[in-house]
Gaussian input, Z-matrix of N, CA and C with variables (Angstrom, degrees):
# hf/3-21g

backbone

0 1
 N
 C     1     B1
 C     2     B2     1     A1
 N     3     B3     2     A2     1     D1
 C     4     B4     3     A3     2     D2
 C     5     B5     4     A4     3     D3
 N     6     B6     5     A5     4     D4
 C     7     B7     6     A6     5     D5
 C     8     B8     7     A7     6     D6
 N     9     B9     8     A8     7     D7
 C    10    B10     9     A9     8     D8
 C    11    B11    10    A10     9     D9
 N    12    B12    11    A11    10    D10
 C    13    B13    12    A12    11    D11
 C    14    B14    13    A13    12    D12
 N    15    B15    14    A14    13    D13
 C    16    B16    15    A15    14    D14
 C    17    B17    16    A16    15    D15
 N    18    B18    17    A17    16    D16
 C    19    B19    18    A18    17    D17
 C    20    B20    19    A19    18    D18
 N    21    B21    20    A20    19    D19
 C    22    B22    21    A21    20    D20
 C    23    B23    22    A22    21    D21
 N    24    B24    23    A23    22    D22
 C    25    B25    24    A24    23    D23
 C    26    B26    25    A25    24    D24
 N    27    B27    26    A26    25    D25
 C    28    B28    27    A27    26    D26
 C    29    B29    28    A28    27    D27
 N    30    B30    29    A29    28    D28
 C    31    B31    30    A30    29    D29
 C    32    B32    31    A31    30    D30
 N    33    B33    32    A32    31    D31
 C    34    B34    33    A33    32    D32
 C    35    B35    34    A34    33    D33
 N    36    B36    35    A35    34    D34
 C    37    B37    36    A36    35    D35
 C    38    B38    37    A37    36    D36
 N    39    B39    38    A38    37    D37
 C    40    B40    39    A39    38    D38
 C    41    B41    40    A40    39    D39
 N    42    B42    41    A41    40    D40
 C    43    B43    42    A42    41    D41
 C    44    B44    43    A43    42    D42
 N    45    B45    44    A44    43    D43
 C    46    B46    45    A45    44    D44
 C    47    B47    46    A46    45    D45
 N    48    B48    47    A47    46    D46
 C    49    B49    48    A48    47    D47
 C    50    B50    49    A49    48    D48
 N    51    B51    50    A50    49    D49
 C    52    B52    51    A51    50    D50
 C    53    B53    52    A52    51    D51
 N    54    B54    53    A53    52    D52
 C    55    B55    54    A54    53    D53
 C    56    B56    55    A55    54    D54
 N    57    B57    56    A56    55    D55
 C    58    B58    57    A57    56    D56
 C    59    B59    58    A58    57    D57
 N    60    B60    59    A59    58    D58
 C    61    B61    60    A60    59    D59
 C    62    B62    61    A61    60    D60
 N    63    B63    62    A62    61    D61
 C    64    B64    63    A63    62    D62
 C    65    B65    64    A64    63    D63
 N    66    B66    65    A65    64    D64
 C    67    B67    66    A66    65    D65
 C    68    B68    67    A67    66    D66
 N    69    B69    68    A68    67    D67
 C    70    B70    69    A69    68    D68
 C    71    B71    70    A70    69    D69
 N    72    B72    71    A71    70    D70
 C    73    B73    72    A72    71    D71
 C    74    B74    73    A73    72    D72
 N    75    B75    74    A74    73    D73
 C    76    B76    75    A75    74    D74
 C    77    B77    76    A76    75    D75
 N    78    B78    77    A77    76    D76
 C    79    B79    78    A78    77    D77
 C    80    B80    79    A79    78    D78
 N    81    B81    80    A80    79    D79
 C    82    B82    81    A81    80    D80
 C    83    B83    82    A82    81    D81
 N    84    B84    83    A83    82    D82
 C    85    B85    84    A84    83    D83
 C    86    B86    85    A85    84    D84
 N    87    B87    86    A86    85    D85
 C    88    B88    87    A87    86    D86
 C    89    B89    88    A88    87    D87
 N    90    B90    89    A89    88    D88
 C    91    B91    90    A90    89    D89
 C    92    B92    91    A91    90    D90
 N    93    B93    92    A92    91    D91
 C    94    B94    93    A93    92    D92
 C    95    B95    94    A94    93    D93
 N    96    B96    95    A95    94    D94
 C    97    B97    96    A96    95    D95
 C    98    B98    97    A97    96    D96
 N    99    B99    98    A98    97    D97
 C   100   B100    99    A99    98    D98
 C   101   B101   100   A100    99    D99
 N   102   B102   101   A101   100   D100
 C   103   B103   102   A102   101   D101
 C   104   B104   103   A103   102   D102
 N   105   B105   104   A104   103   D103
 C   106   B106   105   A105   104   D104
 C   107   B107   106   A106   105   D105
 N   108   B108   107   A107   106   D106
 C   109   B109   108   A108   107   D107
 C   110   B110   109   A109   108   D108
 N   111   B111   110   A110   109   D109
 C   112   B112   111   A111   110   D110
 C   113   B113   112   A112   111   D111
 N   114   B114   113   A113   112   D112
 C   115   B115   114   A114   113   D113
 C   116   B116   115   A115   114   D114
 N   117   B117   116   A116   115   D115
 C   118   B118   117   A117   116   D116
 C   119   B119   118   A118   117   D117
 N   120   B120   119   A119   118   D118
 C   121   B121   120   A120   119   D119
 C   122   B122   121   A121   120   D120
 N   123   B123   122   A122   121   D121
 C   124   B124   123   A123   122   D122
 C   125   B125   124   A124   123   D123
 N   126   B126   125   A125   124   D124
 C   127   B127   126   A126   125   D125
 C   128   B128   127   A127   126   D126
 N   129   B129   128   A128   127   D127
 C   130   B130   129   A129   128   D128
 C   131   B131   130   A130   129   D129
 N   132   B132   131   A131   130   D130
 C   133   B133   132   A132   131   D131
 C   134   B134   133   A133   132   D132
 N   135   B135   134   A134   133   D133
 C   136   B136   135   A135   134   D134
 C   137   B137   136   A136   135   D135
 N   138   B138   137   A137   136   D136
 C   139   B139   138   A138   137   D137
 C   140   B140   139   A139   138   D138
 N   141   B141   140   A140   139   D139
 C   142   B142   141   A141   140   D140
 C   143   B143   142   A142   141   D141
 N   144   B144   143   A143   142   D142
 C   145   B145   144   A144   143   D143
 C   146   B146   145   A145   144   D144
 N   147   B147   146   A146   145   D145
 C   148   B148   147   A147   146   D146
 C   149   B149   148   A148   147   D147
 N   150   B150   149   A149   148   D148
 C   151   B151   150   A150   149   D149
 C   152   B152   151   A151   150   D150
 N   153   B153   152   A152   151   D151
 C   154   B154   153   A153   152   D152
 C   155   B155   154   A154   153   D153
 N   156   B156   155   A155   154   D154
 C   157   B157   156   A156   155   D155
 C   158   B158   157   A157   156   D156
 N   159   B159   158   A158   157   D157
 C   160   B160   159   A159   158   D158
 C   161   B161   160   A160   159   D159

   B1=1.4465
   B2=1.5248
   B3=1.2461
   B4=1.6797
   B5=1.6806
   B6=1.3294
   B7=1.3725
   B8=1.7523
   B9=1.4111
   B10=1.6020
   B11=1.8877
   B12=1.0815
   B13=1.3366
   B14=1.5144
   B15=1.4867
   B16=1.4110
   B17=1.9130
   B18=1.0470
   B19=1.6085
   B20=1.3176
   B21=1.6465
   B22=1.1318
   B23=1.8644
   B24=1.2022
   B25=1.2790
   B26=1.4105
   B27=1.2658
   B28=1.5261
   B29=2.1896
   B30=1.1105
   B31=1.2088
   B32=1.5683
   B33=1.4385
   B34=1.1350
   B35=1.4674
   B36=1.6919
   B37=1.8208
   B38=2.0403
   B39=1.1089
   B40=1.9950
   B41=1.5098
   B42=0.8421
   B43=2.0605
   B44=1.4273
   B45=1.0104
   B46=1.4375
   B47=1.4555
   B48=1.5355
   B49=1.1849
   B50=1.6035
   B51=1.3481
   B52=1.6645
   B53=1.8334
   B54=2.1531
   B55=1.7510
   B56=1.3290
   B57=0.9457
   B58=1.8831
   B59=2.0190
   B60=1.4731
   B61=1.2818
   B62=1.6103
   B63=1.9346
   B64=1.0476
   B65=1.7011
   B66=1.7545
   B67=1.2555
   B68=1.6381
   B69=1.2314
   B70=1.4961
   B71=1.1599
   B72=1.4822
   B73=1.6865
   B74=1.6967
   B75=1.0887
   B76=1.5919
   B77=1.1194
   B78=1.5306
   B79=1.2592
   B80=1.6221
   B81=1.4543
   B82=2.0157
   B83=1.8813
   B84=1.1673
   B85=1.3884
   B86=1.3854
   B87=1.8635
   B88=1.5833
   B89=1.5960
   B90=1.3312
   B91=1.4069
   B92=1.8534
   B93=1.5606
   B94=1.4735
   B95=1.0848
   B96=1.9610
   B97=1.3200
   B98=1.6782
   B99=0.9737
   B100=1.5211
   B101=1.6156
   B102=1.8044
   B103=1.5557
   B104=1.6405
   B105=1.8770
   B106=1.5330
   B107=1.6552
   B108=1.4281
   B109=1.4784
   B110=1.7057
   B111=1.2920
   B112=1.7705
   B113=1.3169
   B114=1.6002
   B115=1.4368
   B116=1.3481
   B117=1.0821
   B118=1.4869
   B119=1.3731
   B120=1.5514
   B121=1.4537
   B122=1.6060
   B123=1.4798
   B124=1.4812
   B125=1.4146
   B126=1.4921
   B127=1.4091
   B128=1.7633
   B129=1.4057
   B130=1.2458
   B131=1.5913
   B132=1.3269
   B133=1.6012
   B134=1.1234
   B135=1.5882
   B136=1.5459
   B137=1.5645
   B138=1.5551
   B139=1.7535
   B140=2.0388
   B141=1.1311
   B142=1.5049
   B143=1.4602
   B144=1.4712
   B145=1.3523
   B146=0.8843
   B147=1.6375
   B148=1.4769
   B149=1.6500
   B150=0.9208
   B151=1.8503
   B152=1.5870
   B153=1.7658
   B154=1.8202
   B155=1.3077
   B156=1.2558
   B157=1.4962
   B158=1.9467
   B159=1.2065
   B160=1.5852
   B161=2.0894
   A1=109.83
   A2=124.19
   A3=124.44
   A4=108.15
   A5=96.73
   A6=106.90
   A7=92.14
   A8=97.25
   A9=105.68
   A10=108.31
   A11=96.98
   A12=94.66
   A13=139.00
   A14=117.90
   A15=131.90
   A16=86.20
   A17=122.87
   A18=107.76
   A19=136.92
   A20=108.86
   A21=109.65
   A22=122.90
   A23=117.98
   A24=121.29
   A25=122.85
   A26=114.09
   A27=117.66
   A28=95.29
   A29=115.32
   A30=116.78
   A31=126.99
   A32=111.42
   A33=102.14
   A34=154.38
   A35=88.11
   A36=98.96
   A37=107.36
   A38=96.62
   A39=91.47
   A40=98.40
   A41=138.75
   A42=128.24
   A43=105.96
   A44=134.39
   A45=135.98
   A46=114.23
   A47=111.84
   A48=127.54
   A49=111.98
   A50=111.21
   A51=134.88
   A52=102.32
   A53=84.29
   A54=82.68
   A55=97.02
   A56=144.14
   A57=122.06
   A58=107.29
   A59=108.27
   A60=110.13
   A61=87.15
   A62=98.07
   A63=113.48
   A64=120.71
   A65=93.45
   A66=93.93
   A67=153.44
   A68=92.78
   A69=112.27
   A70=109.54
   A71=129.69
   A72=136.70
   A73=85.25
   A74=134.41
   A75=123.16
   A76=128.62
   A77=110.74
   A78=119.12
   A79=116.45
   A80=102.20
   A81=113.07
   A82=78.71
   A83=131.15
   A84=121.52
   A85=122.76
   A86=103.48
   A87=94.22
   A88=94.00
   A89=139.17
   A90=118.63
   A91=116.39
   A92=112.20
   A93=86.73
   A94=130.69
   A95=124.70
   A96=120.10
   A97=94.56
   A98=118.25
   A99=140.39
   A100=104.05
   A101=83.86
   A102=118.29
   A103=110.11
   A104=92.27
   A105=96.58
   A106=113.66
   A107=112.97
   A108=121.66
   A109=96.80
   A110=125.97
   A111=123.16
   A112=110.43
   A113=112.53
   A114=87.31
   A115=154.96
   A116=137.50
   A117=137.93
   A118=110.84
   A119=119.68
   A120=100.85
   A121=128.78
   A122=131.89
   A123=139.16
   A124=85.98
   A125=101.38
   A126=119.78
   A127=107.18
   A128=136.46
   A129=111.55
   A130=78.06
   A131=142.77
   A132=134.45
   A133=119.98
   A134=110.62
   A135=107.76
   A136=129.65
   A137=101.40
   A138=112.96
   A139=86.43
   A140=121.03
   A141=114.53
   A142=115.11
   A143=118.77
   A144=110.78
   A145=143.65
   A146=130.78
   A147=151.07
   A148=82.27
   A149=161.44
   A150=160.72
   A151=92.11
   A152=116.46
   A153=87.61
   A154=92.37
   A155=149.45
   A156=153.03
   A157=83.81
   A158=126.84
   A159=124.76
   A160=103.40
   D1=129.64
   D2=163.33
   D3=-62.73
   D4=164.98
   D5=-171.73
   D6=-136.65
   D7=158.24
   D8=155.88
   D9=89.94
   D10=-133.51
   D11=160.46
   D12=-84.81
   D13=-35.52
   D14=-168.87
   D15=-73.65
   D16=-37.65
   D17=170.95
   D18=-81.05
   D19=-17.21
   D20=156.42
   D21=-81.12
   D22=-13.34
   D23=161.00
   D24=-77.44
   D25=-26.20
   D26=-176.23
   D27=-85.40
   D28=-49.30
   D29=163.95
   D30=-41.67
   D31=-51.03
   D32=153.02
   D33=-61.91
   D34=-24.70
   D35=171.14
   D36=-86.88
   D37=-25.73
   D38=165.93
   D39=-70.58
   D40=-57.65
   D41=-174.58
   D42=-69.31
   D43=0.02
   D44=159.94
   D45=-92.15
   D46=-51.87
   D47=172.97
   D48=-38.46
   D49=-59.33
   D50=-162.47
   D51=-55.45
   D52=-58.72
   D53=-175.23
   D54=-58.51
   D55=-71.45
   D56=-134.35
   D57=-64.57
   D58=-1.99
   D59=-152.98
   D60=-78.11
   D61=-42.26
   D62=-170.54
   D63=-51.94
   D64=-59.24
   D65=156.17
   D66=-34.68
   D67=-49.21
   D68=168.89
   D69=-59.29
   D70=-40.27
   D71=-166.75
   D72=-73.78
   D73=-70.50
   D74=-178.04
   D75=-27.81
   D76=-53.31
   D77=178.53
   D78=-55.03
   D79=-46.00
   D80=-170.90
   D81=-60.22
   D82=-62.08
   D83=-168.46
   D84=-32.89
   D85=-58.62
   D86=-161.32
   D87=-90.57
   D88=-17.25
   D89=155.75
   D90=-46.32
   D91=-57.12
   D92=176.50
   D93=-42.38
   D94=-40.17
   D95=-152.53
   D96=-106.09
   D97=23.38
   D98=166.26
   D99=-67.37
   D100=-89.77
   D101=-177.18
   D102=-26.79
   D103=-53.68
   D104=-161.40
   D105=-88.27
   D106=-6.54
   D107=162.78
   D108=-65.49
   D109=-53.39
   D110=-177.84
   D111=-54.53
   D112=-69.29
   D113=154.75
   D114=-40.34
   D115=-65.66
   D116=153.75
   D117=-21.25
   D118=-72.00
   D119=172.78
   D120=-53.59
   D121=-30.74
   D122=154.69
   D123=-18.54
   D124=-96.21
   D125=-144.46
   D126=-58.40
   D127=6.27
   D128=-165.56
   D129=-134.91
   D130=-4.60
   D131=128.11
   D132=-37.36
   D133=-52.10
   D134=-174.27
   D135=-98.73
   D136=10.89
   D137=169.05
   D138=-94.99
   D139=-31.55
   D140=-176.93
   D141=-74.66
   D142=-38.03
   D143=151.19
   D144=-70.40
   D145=0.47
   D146=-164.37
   D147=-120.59
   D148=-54.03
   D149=-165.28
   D150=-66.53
   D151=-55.33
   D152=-168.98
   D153=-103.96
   D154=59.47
   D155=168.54
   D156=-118.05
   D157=-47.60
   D158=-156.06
   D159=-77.67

């Protein structure tokens, strides 16, 4: 383990490091359940327009 300063700087760039990782992992999340809310609604517009089109 470093001591002194060079470990408190390296410590600080891993807890910086971590949050944005964290962050980033949220983001890929609510884009998926984004995407796939757009989808789902697409497709259940267009089984409702294909039901009174038939």
């Amino acid at each position: 383990m470093l001591k002194d300063v060079q470990g408190d700087a390296r410590n600080a760039i891993g807890a910086a490091a971590s949050d944005n990782l964290r962050w980033l992992m949220r983001w890929i999340v609510f884009l998926r359940v984004w995407l796939r809310a757009i989808v789902l609604a697409s497709m259940a517009a267009r089984s409702t327009l294909h039901a009174i089109g038939s």
